[in-house]
One Martini backbone bead per residue (centre of mass of N, CA, C, O) as a GRO file, in nm:
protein
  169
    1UNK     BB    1  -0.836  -1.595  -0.256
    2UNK     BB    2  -1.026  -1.340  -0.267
    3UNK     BB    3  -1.347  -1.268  -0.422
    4UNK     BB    4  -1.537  -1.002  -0.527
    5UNK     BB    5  -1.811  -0.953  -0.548
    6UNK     BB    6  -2.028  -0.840  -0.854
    7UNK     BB    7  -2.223  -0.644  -1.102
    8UNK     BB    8  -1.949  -0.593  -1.224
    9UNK     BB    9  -1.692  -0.603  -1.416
   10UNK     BB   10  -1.370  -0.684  -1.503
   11UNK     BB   11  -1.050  -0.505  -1.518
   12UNK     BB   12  -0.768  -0.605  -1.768
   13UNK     BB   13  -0.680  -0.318  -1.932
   14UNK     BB   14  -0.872  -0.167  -2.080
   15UNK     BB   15  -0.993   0.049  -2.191
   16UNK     BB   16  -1.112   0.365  -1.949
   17UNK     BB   17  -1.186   0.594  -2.012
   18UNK     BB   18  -1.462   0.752  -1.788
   19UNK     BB   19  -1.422   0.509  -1.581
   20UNK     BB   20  -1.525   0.306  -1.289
   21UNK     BB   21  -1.270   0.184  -1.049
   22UNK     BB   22  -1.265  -0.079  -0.868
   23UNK     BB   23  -1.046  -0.157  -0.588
   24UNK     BB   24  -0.944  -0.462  -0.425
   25UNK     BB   25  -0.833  -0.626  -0.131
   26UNK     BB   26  -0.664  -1.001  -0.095
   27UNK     BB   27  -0.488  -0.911   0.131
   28UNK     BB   28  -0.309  -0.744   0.308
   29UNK     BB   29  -0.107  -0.430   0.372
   30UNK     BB   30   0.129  -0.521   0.187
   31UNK     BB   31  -0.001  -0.528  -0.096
   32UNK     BB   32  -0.143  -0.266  -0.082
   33UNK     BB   33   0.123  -0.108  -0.078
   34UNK     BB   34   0.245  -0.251  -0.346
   35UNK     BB   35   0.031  -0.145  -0.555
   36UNK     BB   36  -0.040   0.171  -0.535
   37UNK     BB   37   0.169   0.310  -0.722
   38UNK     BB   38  -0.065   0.253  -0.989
   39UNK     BB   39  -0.294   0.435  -0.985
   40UNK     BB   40  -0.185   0.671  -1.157
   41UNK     BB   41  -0.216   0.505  -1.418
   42UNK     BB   42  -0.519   0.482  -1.437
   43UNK     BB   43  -0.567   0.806  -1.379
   44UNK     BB   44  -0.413   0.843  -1.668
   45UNK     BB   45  -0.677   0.721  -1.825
   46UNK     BB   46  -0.935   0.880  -1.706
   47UNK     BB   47  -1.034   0.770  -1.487
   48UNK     BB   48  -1.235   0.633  -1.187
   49UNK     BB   49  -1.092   0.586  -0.856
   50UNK     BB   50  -1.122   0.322  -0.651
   51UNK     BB   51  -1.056   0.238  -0.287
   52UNK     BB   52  -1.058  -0.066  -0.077
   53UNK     BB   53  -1.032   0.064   0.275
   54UNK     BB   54  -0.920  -0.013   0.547
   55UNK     BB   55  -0.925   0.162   0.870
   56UNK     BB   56  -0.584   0.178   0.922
   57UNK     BB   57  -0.543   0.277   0.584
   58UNK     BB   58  -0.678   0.587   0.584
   59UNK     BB   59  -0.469   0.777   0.653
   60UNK     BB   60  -0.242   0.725   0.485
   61UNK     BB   61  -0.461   0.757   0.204
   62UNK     BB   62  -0.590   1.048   0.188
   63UNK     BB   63  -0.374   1.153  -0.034
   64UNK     BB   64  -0.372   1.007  -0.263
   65UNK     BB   65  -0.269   0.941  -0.593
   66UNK     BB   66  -0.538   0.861  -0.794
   67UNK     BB   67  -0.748   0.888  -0.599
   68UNK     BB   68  -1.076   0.938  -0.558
   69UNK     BB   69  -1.211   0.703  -0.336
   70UNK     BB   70  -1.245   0.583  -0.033
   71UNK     BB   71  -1.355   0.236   0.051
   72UNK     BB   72  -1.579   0.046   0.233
   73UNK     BB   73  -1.562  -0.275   0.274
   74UNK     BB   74  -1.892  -0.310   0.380
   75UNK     BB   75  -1.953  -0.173   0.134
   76UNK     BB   76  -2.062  -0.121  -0.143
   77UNK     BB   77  -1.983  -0.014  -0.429
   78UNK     BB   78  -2.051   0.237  -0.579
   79UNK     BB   79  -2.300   0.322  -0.860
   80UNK     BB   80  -2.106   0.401  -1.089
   81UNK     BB   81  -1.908   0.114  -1.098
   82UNK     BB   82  -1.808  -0.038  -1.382
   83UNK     BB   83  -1.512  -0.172  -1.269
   84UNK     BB   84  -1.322  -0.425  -1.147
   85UNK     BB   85  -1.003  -0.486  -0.921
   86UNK     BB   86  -0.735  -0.657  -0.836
   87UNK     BB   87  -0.456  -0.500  -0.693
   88UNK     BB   88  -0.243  -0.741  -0.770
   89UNK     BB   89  -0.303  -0.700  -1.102
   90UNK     BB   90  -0.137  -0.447  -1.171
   91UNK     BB   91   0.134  -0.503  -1.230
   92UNK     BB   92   0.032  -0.681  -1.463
   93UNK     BB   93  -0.101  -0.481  -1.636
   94UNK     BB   94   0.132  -0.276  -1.670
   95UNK     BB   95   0.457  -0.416  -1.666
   96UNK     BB   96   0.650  -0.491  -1.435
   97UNK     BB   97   0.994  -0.366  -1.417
   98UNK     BB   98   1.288  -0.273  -1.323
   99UNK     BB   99   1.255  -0.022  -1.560
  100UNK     BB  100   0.925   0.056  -1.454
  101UNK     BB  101   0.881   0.157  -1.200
  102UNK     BB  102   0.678   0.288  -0.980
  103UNK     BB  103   0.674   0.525  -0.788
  104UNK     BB  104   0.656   0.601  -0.467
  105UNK     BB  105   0.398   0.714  -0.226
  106UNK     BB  106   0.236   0.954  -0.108
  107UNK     BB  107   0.202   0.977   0.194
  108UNK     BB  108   0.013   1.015   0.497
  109UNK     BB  109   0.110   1.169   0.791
  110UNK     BB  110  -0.015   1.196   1.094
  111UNK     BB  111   0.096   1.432   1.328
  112UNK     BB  112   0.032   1.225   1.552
  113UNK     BB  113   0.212   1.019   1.453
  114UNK     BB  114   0.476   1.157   1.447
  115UNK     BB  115   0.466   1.283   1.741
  116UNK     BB  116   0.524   0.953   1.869
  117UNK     BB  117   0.709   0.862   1.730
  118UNK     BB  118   0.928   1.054   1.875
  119UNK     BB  119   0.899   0.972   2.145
  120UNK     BB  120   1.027   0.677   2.067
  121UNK     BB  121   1.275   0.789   1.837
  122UNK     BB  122   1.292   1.057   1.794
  123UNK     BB  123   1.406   1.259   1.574
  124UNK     BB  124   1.508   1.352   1.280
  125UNK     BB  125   1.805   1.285   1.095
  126UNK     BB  126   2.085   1.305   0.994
  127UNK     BB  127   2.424   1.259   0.916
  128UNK     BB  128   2.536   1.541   0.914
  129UNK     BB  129   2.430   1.544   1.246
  130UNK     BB  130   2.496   1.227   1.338
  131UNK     BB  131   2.258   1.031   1.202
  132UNK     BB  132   2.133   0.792   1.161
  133UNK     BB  133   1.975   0.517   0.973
  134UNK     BB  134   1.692   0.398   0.950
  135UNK     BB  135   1.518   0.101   1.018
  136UNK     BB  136   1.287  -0.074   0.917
  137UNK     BB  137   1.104  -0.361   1.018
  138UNK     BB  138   0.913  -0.689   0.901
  139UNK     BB  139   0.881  -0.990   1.029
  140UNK     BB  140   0.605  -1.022   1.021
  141UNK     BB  141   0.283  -1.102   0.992
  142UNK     BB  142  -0.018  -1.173   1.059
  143UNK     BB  143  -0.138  -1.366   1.321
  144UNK     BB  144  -0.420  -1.435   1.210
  145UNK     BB  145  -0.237  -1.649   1.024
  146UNK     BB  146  -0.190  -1.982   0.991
  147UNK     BB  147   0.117  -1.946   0.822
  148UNK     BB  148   0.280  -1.706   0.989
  149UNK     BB  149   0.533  -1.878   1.030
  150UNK     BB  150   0.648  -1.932   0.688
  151UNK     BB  151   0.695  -1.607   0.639
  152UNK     BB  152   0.869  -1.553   0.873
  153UNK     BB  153   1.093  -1.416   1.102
  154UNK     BB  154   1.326  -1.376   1.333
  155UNK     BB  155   1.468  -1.098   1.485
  156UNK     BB  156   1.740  -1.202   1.521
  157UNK     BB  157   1.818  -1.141   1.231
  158UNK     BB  158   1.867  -0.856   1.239
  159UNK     BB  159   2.119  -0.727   1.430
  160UNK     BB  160   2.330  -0.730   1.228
  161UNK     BB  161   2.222  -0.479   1.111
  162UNK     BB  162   2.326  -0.296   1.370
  163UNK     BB  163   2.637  -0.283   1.311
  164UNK     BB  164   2.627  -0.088   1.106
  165UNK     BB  165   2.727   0.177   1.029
  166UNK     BB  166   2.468   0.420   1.073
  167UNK     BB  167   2.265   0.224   1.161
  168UNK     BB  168   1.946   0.192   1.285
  169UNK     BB  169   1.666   0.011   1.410
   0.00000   0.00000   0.00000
């Protein structure tokens, strides 16, 4: 797990209302996904939201509900940066149960990205239409993790999901 150096105090869950928090991750895109959730909750407690994000997903982040703005991991937090907080923490911060799930983040996805989807998978359609229920897999983990092989599983193992009536994989 990595552990981001820093000039201010780690934030724990204490109140923060007028604080400037730093979250960074310590995983890949997955946790960072898996997070982001939460930040409404931190900026619900009038706090200011800084999110640490690497280039890949600052698209995808770019209207994030909850972040006052997106930070470059090569730079320094901001100089207001009162404590930091690995994203990671957040829902056990939270209290995170079953019946308290927060909503997931309304991601900013650019047209150009839309437009590319379309051309390789065709525009969306509804069943109502006609059209399957897509559903997207993530078999692996980034390839230059040294043990994403113990963590991964082989696309033939979804295969069979392929065959329910309506879905396309």
């Amino acid at each position: 797990m990595q552990k981001r150096p820093s000039r201010v105090p780690e934030w724990r869950g204490q109140a923060c209302a007028g604080k400037a928090i730093y979250f960074y991750p310590e995983q890949g895109f997955g946790d960072t996904l898996l997070a982001v959730p939460f930040l409404p909750w931190v900026k619900a407690q009038s706090a200011k939201v800084y999110l640490e994000c690497k280039a890949p997903l600052r698209r995808l982040f770019a209207n994030l509900v909850g972040v006052d703005a997106l930070c470059d991991p090569e730079q320094q937090p901001p100089a207001d940066t009162d404590l930091v907080a690995p994203l990671m923490a957040l829902s056990g911060l939270y209290g995170v149960h079953l019946d308290n799930l927060p909503p997931p983040p309304v991601l900013n996805i650019p047209e150009v990205a839309k437009t590319r989807a379309e051309h390789l998978i065709g525009p969306p359609s509804t069943a109502s239409q006609g059209g399957r229920f897509r559903v997207g897999v993530v078999w692996s983990g980034s390839v230059t993790f040294k043990r994403n092989h113990k963590r991964s599983v082989g696309v033939e193992r979804f295969i069979p999901l392929s065959h329910i009536p309506g879905v396309q994989l």
